[in-house]
Gaussian input, Z-matrix of N, CA and C with variables (Angstrom, degrees):
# hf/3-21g

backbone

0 1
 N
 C     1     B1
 C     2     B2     1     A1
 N     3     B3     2     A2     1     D1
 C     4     B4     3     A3     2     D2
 C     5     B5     4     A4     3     D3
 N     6     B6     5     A5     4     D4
 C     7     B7     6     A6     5     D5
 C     8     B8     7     A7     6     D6
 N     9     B9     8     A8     7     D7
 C    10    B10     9     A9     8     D8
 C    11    B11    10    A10     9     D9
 N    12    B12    11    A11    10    D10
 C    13    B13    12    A12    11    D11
 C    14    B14    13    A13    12    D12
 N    15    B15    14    A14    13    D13
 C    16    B16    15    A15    14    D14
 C    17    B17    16    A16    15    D15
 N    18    B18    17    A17    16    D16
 C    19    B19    18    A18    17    D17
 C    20    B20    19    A19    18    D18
 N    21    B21    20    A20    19    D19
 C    22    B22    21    A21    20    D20
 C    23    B23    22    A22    21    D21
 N    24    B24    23    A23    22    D22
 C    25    B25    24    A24    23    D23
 C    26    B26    25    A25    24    D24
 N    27    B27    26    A26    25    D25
 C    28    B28    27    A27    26    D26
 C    29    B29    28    A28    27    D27
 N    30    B30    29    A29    28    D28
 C    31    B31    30    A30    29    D29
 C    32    B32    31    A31    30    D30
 N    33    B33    32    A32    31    D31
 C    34    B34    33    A33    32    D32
 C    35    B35    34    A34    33    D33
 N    36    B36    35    A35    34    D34
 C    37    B37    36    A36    35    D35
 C    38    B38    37    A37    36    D36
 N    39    B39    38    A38    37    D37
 C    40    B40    39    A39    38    D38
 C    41    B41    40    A40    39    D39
 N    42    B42    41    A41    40    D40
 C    43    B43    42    A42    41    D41
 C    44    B44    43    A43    42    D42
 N    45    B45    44    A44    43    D43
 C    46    B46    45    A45    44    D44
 C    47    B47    46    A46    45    D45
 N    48    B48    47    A47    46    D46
 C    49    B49    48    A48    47    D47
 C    50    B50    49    A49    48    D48
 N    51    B51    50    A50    49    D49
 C    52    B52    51    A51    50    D50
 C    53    B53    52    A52    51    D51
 N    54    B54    53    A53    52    D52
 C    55    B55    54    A54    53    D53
 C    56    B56    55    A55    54    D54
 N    57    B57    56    A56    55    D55
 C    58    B58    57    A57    56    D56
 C    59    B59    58    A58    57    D57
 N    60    B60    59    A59    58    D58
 C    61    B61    60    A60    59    D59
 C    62    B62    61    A61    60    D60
 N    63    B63    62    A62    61    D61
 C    64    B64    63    A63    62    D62
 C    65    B65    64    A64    63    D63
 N    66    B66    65    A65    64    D64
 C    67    B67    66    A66    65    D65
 C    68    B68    67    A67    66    D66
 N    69    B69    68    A68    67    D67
 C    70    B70    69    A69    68    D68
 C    71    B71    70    A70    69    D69
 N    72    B72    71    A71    70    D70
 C    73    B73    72    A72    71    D71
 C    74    B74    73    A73    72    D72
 N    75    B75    74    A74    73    D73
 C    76    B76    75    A75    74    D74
 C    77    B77    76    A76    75    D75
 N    78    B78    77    A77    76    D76
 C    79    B79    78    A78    77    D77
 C    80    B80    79    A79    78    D78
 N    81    B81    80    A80    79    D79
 C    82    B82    81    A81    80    D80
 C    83    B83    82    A82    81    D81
 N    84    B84    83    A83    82    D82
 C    85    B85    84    A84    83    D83
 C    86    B86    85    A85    84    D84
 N    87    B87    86    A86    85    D85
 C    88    B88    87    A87    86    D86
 C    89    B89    88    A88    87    D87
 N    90    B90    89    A89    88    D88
 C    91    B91    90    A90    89    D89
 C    92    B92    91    A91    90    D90
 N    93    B93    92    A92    91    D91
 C    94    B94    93    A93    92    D92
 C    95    B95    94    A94    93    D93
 N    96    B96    95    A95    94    D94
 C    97    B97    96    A96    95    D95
 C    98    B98    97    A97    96    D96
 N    99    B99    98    A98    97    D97
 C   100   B100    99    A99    98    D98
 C   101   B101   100   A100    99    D99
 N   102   B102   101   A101   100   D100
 C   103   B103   102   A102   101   D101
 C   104   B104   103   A103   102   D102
 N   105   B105   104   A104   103   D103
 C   106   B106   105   A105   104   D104
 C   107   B107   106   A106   105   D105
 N   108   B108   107   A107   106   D106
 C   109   B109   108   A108   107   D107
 C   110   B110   109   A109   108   D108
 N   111   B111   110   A110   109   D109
 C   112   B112   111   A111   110   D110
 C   113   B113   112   A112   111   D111
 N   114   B114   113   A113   112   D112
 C   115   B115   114   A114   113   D113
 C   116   B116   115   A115   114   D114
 N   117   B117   116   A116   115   D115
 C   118   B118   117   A117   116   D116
 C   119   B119   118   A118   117   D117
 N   120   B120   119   A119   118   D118
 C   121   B121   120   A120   119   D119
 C   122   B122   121   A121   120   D120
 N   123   B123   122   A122   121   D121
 C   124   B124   123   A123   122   D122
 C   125   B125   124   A124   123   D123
 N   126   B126   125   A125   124   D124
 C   127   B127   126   A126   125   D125
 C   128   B128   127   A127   126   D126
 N   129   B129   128   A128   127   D127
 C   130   B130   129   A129   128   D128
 C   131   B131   130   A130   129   D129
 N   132   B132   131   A131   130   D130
 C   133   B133   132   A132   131   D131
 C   134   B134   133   A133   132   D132
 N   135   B135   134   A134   133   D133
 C   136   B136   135   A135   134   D134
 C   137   B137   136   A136   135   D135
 N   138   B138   137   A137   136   D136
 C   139   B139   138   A138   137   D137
 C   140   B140   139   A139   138   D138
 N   141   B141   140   A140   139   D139
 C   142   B142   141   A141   140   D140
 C   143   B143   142   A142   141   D141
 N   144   B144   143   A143   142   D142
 C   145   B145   144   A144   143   D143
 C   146   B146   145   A145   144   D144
 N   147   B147   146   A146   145   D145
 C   148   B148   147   A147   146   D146
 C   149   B149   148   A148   147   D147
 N   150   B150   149   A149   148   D148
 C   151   B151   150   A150   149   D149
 C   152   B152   151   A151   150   D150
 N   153   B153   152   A152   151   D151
 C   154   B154   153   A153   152   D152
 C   155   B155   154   A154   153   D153
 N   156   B156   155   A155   154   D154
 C   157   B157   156   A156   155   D155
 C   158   B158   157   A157   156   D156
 N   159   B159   158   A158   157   D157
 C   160   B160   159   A159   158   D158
 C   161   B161   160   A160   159   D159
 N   162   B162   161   A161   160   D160
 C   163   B163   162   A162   161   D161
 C   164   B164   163   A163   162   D162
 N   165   B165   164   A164   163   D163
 C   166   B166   165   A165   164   D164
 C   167   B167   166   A166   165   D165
 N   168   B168   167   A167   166   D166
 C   169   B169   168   A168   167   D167
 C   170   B170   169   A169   168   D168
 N   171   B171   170   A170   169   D169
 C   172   B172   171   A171   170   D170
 C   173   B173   172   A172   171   D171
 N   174   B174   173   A173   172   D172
 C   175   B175   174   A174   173   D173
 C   176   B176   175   A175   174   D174
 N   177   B177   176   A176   175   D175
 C   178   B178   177   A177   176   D176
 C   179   B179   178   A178   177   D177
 N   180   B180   179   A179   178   D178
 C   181   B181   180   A180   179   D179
 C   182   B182   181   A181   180   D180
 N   183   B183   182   A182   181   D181
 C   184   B184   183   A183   182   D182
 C   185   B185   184   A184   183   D183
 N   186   B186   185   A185   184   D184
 C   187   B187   186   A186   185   D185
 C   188   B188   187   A187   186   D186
 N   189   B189   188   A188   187   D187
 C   190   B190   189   A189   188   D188
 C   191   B191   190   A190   189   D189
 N   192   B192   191   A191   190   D190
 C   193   B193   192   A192   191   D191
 C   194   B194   193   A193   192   D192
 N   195   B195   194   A194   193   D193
 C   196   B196   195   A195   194   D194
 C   197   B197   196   A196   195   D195
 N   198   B198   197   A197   196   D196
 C   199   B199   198   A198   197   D197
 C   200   B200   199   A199   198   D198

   B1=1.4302
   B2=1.5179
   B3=1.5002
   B4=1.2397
   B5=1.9597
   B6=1.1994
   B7=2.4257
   B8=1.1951
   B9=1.2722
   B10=1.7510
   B11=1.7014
   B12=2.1165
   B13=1.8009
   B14=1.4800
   B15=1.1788
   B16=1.4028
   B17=1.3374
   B18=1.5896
   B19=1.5304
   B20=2.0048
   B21=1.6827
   B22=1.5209
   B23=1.6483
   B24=1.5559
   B25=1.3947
   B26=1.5891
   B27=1.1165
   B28=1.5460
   B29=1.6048
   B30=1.1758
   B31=1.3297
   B32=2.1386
   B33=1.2197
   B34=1.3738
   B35=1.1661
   B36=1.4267
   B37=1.4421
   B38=1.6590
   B39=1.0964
   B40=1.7326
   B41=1.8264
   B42=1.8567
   B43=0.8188
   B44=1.7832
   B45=1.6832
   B46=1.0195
   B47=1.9121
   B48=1.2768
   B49=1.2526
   B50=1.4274
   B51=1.4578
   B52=1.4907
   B53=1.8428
   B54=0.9407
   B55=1.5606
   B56=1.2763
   B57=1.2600
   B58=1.6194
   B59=2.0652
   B60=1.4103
   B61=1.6778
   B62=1.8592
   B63=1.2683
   B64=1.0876
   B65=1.8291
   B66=1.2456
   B67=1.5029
   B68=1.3211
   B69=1.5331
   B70=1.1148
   B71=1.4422
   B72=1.3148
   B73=1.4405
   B74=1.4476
   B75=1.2683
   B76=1.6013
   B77=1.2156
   B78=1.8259
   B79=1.4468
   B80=1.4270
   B81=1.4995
   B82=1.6663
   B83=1.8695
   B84=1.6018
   B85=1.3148
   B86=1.6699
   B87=1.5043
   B88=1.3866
   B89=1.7000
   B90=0.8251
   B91=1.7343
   B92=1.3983
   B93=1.7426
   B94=1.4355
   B95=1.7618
   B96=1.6500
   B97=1.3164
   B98=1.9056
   B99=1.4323
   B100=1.5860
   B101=1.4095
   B102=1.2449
   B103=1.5848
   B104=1.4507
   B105=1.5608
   B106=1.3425
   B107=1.6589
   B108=1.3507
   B109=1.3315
   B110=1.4165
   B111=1.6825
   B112=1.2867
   B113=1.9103
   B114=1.3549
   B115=0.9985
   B116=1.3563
   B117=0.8859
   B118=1.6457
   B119=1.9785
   B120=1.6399
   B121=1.8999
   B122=1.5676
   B123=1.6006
   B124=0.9694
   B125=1.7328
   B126=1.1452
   B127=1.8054
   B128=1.8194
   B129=0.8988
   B130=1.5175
   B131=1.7017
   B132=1.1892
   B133=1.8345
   B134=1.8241
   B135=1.1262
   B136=1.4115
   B137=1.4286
   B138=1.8129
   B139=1.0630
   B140=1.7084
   B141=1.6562
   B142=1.3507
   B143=1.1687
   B144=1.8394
   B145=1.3396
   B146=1.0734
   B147=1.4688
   B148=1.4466
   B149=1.4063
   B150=1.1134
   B151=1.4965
   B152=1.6601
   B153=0.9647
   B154=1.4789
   B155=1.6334
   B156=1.0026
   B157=1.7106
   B158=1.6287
   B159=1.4039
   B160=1.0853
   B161=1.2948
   B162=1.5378
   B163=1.8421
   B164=1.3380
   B165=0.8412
   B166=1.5601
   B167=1.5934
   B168=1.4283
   B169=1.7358
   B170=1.7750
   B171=1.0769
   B172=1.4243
   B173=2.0657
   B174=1.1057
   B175=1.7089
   B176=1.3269
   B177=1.7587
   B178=1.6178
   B179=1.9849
   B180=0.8599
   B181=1.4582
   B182=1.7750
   B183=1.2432
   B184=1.6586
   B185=2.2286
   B186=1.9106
   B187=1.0280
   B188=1.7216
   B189=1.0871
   B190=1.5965
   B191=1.1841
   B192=1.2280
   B193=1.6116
   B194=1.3522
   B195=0.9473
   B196=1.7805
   B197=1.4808
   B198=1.3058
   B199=1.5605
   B200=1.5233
   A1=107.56
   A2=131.21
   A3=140.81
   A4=98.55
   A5=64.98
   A6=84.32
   A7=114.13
   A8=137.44
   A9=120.95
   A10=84.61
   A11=71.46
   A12=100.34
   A13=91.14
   A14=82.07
   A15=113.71
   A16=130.17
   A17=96.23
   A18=105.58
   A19=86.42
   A20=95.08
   A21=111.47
   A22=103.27
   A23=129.11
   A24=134.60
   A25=89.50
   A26=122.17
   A27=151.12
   A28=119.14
   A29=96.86
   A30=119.05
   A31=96.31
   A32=100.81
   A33=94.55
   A34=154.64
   A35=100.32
   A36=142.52
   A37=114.42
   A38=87.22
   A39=110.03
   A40=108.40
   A41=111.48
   A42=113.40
   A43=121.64
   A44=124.23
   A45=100.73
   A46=153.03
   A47=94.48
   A48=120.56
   A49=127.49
   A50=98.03
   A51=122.30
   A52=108.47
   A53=114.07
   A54=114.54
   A55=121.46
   A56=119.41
   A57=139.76
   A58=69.93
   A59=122.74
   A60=117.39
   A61=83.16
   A62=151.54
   A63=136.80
   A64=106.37
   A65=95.49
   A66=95.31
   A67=112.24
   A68=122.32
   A69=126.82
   A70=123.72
   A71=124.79
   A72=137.87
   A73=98.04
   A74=117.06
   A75=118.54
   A76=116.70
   A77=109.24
   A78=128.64
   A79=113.80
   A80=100.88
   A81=105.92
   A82=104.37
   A83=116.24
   A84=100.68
   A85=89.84
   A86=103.91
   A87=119.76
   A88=110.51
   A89=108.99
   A90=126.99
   A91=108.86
   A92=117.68
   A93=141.06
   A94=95.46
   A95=99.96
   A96=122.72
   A97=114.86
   A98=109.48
   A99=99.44
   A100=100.43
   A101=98.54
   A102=105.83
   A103=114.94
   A104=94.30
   A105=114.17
   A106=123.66
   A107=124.03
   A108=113.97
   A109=127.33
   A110=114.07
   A111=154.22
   A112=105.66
   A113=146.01
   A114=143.04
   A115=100.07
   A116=145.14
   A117=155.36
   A118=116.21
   A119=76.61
   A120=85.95
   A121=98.73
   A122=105.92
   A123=101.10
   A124=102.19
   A125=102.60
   A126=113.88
   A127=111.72
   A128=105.91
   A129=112.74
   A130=110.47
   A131=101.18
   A132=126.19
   A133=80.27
   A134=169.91
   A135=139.08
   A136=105.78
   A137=98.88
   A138=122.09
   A139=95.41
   A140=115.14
   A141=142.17
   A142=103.01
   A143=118.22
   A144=147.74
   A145=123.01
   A146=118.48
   A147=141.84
   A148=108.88
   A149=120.56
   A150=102.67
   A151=112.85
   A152=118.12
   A153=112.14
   A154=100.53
   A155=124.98
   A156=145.58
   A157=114.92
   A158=125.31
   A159=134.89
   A160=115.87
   A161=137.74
   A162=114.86
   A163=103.60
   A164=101.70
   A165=127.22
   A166=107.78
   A167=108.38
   A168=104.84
   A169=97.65
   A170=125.83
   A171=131.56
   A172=89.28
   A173=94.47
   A174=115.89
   A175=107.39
   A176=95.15
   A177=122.86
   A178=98.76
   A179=107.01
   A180=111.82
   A181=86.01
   A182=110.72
   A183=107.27
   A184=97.31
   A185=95.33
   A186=87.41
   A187=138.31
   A188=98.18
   A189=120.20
   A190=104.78
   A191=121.05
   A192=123.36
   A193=118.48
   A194=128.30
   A195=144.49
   A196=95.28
   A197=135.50
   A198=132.05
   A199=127.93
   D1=131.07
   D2=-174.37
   D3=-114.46
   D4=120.17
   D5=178.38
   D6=-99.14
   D7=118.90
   D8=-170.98
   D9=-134.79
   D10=172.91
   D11=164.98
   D12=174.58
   D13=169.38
   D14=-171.41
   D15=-64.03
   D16=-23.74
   D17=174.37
   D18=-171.42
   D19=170.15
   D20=-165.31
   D21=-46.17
   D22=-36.11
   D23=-150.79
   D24=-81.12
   D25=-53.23
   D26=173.93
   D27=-28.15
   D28=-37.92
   D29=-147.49
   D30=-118.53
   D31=-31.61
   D32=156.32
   D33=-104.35
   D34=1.95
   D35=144.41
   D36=-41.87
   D37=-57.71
   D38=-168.39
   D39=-73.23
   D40=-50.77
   D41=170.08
   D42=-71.67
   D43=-25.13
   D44=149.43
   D45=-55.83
   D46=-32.85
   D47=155.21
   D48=-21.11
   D49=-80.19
   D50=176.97
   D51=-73.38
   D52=-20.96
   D53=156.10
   D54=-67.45
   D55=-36.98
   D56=-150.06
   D57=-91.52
   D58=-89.56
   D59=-155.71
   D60=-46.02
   D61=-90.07
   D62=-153.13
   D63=-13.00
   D64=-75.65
   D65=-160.21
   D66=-67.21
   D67=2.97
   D68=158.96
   D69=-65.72
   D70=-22.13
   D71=-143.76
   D72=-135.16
   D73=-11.69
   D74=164.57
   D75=103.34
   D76=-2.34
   D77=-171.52
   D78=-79.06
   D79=143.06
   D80=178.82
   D81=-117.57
   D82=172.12
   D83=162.30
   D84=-143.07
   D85=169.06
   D86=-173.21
   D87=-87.56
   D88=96.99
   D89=-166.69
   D90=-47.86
   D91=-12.94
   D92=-154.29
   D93=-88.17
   D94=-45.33
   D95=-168.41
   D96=-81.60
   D97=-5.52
   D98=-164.46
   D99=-123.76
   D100=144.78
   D101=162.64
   D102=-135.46
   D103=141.62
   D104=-162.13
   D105=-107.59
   D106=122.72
   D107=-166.61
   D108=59.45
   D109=41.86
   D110=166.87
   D111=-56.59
   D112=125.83
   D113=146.03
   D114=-53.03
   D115=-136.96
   D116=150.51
   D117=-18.58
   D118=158.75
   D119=-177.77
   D120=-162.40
   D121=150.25
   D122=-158.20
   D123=-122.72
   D124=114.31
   D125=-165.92
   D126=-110.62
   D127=126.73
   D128=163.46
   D129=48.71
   D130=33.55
   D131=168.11
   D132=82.99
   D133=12.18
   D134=128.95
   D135=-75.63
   D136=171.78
   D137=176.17
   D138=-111.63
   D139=130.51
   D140=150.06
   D141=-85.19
   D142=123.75
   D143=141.45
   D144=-122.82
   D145=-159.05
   D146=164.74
   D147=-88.50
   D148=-20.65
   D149=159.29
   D150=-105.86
   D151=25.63
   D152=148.68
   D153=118.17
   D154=-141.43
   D155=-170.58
   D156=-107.20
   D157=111.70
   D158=-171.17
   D159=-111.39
   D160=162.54
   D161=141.63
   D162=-74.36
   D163=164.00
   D164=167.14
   D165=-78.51
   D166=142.53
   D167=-175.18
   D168=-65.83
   D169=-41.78
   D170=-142.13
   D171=-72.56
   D172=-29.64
   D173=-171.43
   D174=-48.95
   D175=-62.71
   D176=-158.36
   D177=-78.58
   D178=-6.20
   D179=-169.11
   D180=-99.07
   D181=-58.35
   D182=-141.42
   D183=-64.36
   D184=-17.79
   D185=164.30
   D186=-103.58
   D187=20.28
   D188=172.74
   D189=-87.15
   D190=-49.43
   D191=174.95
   D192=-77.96
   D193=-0.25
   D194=166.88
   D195=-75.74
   D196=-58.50
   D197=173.73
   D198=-79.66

């Protein structure tokens, strides 16, 4: 799950939120597994940021070495 805003105040607003319905619903998450207030993340071989949709280096490599 990806939590945004616009800026840090924004963004914890938002991430309280989605904590707040969790514990509404009886749901927990593994604290081991999350990171919080991340610039970028890297999903399904792109990279998610603020500037938009990238490959991922590991991506662009694994297909350089495919040829």
């Amino acid at each position: 799950m990806r939590v945004v805003g616009r800026d840090h105040k924004e963004h914890g607003e938002s991430l309280d939120k989605v904590m707040r319905k969790f514990e509404g619903h009886g749901l927990t998450l593994n604290c081991a597994k999350c990171v919080i207030r991340a610039k970028s993340m890297d999903y399904m071989g792109e990279v998610v940021s603020g500037d938009g949709l990238q490959f991922s280096k590991k991506r662009v490599k694994a297909i350089f070495d495919a040829l």
